[in-house]
C-alpha angles and dihedrals in degrees: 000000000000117000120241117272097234096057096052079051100049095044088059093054093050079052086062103036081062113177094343080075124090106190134177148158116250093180146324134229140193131245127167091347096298119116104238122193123228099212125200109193115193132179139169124051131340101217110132089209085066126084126255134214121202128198113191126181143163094059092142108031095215087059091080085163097069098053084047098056087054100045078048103061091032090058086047091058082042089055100040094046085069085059102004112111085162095051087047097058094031083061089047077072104039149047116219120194126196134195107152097161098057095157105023091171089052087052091049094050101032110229138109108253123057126257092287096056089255125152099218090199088055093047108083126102093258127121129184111218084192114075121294121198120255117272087345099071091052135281139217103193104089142355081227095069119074109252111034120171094199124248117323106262102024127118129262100274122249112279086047082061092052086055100050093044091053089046100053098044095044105028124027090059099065129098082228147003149148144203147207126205110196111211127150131211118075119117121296095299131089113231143194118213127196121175145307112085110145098050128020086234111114129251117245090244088062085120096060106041083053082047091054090035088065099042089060101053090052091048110039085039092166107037111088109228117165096209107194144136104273091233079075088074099023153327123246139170128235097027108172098207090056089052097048085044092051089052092054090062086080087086105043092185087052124092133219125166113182128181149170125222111206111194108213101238099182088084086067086046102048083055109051101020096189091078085079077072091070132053093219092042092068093061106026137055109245105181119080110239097041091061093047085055093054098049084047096055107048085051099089081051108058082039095056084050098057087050091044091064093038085055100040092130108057099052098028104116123230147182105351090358095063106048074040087062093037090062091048095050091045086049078050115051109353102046087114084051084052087052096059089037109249122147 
């Protein structure tokens, strides 16, 4: 059977990574009868007093895109560790964490769910008390169905895990760190999503994600990034980035900023429309350049991110500036939660 592109990808970027490189399995899977890794690539320093970035891709196996713009960004630090003094030193204050093939069987397959049918977006242990829509917000009736969320009781399946291993050992004990999730397919806009997805309340770190929201904007003046909580768009059981938030309250002087970029693929749609002829054209970019263009563009993002955590202490806000920044941030995306009273 022939293997899947994006690992032999993949495996050529960790060859040139060389010994920069720390790569491990976190699990493997089976699809089609075939054994997948699940790879988890990290560079930069170990401290665990540093901050740490995290790209993640390949979620839903039909969104190729989103495993390409990490392997993207992860073969240009390949490339520049070979000339790059700056990056070199950049990487002596950071820790910098790569899965771009979350969901390798979904990729296979092409479709969104894993092997098992299962929405890995749906399969966390959240659930929204407040209304969900229908499907969308996750489902437990049948694998054949989008958006499953697996049977009730069992446990998270096996490349959620992976997540969560990689998280909690990478993540949630640091002083800070932050995360980006790379789908495709909402709208003609690119967003950025932070949680939560399973109520409209706000997180405890509202203040700074409005603080990050508007560093980015001053400092990526020309790029177009709609930064909200998802509930702005819509509510869903199961998300795995509210769980793994959540998680991350145990430790209350700890902080953990995870988000989701969704690249909105039907700009590559409205202008070739005979992607809607295609499933992964609806969600993918299929002519060349156009892919290239959009590698190209999330670049300076996932760059800025990586800044943005060297740099932590010097926009976090504190004490009156950031109940100053929360304000801002309720006036800005909770005003209808104001209305019905909620904190």
């Amino acid at each position: 059977m022939q293997r899947l592109p994006h690992l032999d990808d993949l495996a050529r970027i960790i060859d040139m990574g060389g010994a920069h490189f720390e790569t491990r399995t976190v699990c493997e899977i089976t699809c089609c009868g075939e054994r997948m890794p699940v790879q988890v690539v990290a560079l930069g320093n170990p401290d665990p007093a540093l901050p740490t970035v995290g790209f993640f891709g390949g979620v839903h196996g039909l969104e190729r895109i989103g495993a390409e713009v990490v392997m993207a960004y992860l073969q240009n630090i390949a490339t520049r560790l070979k000339w790059d003094d700056t990056l070199h030193r950049q990487l002596e204050t950071v820790r910098l964490v790569f899965m771009p093939l979350v969901n390798p069987g979904g990729i296979w397959r092409g479709t969104r769910a894993n092997p098992n049918g299962v929405d890995l977006m749906r399969n966390a242990p959240v659930e929204s008390a407040e209304h969900v829509p229908w499907l969308i917000g996750g489902q437990r009736h049948s694998a054949r169905l989008p958006w499953f969320r697996g049977e009730l009781g069992q446990a998270m399946e096996a490349e959620n895990q992976a997540v969560c291993e990689v998280i909690s050992g990478e993540f949630l004990t640091r002083r800070f760190s932050l995360s980006v999730d790379c789908h495709s397919g909402f709208g003609v806009n690119d967003r950025i999503w932070f949680p939560y997805a399973h109520t409209r309340r706000p997180i405890p770190h509202l203040a700074e994600m409005h603080a990050l929201k508007d560093l980015l904007e001053e400092t990526l003046c020309n790029f177009r990034y709609i930064f909200e909580p998802q509930s702005r768009q819509y509510l869903a059981h199961g998300d795995l980035w509210d769980h793994l938030y959540q998680s991350s309250q145990r430790s209350p002087d700890h902080i953990f900023l995870p988000m989701t970029l969704e690249m909105g693929s039907w700009t590559w749609v409205k202008k070739n429309p005979r992607q809607l002829f295609s499933l992964l054209g609806i969600f993918n970019p299929l002519i060349e350049h156009r892919q290239q263009r959009v590698l190209r563009r999330h670049l300076p993002l996932l760059e800025f991110l990586v800044r943005a955590a060297c740099s932590h202490a010097r926009w976090l806000p504190m004490a009156l500036e950031r109940e100053q920044q929360r304000l801002k941030a309720m006036g800005r995306w909770y005003s209808e939660v104001n209305q019905e009273g909620l904190p």
